[in-house]
Every structure is written in C-alpha cells, then in structure tokens.
C-alpha positions as CSV (number, residue, x, y, z in Angstrom):
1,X,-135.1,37.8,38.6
2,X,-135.2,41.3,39.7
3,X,-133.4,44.1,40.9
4,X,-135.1,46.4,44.3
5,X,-133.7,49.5,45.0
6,X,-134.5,51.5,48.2
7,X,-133.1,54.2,50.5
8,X,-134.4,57.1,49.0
9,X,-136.4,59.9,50.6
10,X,-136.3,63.9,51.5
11,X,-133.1,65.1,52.8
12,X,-131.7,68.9,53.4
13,X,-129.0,70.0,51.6
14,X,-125.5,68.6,52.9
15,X,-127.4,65.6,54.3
16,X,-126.6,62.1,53.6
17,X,-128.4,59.1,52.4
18,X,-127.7,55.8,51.9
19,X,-129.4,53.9,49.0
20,X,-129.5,49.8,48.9
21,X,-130.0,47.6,45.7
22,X,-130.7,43.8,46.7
23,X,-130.6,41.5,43.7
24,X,-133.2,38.0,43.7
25,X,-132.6,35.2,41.2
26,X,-129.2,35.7,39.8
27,X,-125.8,35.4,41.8
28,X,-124.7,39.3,42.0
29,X,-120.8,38.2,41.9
30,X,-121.3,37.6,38.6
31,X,-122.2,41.3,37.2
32,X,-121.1,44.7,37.5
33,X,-123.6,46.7,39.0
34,X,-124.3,50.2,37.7
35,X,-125.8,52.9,39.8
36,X,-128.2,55.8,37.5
37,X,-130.3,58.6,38.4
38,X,-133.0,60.5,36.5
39,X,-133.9,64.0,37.2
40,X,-136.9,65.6,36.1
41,X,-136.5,67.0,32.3
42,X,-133.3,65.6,32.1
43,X,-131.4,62.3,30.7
44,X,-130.4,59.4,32.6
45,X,-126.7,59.1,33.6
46,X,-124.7,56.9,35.2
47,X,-123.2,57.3,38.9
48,X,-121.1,54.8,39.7
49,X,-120.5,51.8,38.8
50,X,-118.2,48.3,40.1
51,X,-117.7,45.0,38.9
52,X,-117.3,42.2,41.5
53,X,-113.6,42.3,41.1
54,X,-113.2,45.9,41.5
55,X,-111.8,47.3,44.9
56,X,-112.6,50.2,43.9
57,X,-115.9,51.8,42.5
58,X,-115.9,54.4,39.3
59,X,-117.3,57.7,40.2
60,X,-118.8,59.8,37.6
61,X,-117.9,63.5,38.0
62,X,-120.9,64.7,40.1
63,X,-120.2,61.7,42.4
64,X,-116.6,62.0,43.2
65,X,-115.5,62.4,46.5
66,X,-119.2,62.5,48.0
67,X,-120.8,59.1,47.0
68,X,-119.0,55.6,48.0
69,X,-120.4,52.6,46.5
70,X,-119.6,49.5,48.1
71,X,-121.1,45.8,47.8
72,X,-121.4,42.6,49.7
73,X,-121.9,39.8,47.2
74,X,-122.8,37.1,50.4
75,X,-125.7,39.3,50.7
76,X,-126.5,40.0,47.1
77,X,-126.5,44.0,48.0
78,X,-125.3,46.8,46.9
79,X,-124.9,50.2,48.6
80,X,-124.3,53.9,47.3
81,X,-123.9,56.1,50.3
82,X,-124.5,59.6,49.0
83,X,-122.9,62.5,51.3
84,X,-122.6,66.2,51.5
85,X,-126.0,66.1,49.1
86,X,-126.9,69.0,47.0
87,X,-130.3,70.2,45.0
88,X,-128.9,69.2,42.0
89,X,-129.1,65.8,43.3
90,X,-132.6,65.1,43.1
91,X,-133.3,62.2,40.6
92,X,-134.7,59.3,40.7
93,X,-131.9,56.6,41.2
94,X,-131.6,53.4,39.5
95,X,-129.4,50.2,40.3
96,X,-129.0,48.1,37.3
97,X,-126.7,44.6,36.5
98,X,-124.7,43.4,33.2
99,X,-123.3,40.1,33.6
100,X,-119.4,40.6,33.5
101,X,-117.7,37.5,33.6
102,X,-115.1,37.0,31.5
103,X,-114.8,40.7,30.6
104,X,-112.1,42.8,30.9
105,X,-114.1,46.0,30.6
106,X,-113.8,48.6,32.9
107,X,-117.3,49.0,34.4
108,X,-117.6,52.2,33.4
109,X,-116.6,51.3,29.4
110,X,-120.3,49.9,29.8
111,X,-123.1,51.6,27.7
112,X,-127.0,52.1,29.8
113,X,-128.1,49.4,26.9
114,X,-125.5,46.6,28.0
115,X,-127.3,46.3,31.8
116,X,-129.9,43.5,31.2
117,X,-131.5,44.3,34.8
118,X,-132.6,47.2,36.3
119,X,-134.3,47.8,39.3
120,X,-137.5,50.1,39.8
121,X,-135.6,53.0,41.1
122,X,-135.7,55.2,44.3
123,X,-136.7,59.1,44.4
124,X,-133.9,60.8,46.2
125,X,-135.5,64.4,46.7
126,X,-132.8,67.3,48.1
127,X,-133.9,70.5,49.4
128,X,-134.6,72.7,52.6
C-alpha cells in the first residue's frame, strides 16, 4: 500500500508544473486525498485537498486561483497542476489519503494526523 508522488523539478518564476500522485493497494475512490508541501525551515501545510465525491477541490489561500487539483479514480491518480508559480513556492510537496467513506467532512475539516498514507514527496524548486 503506498502513495508515489512525482512531477516536481526546477521551474522559473510564473512557470507551471504539474505534480501526479498514483496510489497502489487501496481503491483511491474511497479517500480524500490531501495535497502538502514543506518548505525549508518552515511547517508543513496543506494545499488542497478533495474527497472522491467532491466536484470541486479546496484551495488553501496560497493556492487559490493558481493550483487545480483534479483526480481520476479509474486510474488511481491524482493531479495538482500548479500555475503562475512563485519563489515562495518551493517546498517539498506531499500527496497523502484518509479513508472517507461514510464521512460527511469537508476534506479540508481534516487534520495532517487523520491521512493514514502519505506518499514520499516531490521537491518543487522555483526560481530564475
């Protein structure tokens, strides 16, 4: 059972990227599937996030109106394509899955410690 996250790499400012999360061993229709980054010195945070039934992602602040997050549970991936990139960007990102059927929670009303996988995590790394 594991999560594998990919996509990242070296991009100039106001470039784009797209990063992938591909889930093995567990059915990804049945979580909500978090996206996180790290950046150097700093905290984790989330990014985005969507449950299975969602048609539409959440967006964290930083995320909104430049990052889409989509899925395709036939091919057990997610996506986050990141747009109009920016320095502050830089992190390493992290796709992670807590089960979610039956719940009526928002997928953002979940906490970092509810996602029982997590994937490796991709370096995203924005500058000129």
């Amino acid at each position: 059972v594991q999560l594998q996250a990919s996509g990242g790499g070296l991009v100039q400012p106001g470039g784009s990227l797209r990063l992938s999360c591909t889930a093995s061993g567990f059915r990804l229709d049945n979580y909500a599937i978090g996206w996180f980054r790290q950046a150097p010195g700093k905290e984790r945070e989330g990014v985005s996030c969507m449950k299975s039934s969602d048609v539409s992602a959440y967006y964290a602040d930083p995320a909104k109106g430049r990052f889409a997050m989509s899925r395709d549970n036939a091919k057990n991936t997610v996506w986050l394509q990141m747009s109009r990139l920016k320095p502050e960007d830089t992190a390493v990102y992290y796709c992670a899955a807590v089960y979610a059927v039956g719940s009526n929670s928002y997928c953002s009303g979940y906490g970092q410690g509810d996602y029982k996988y997590w994937g490796q995590g991709t370096l995203v790394t924005v500058s000129s």
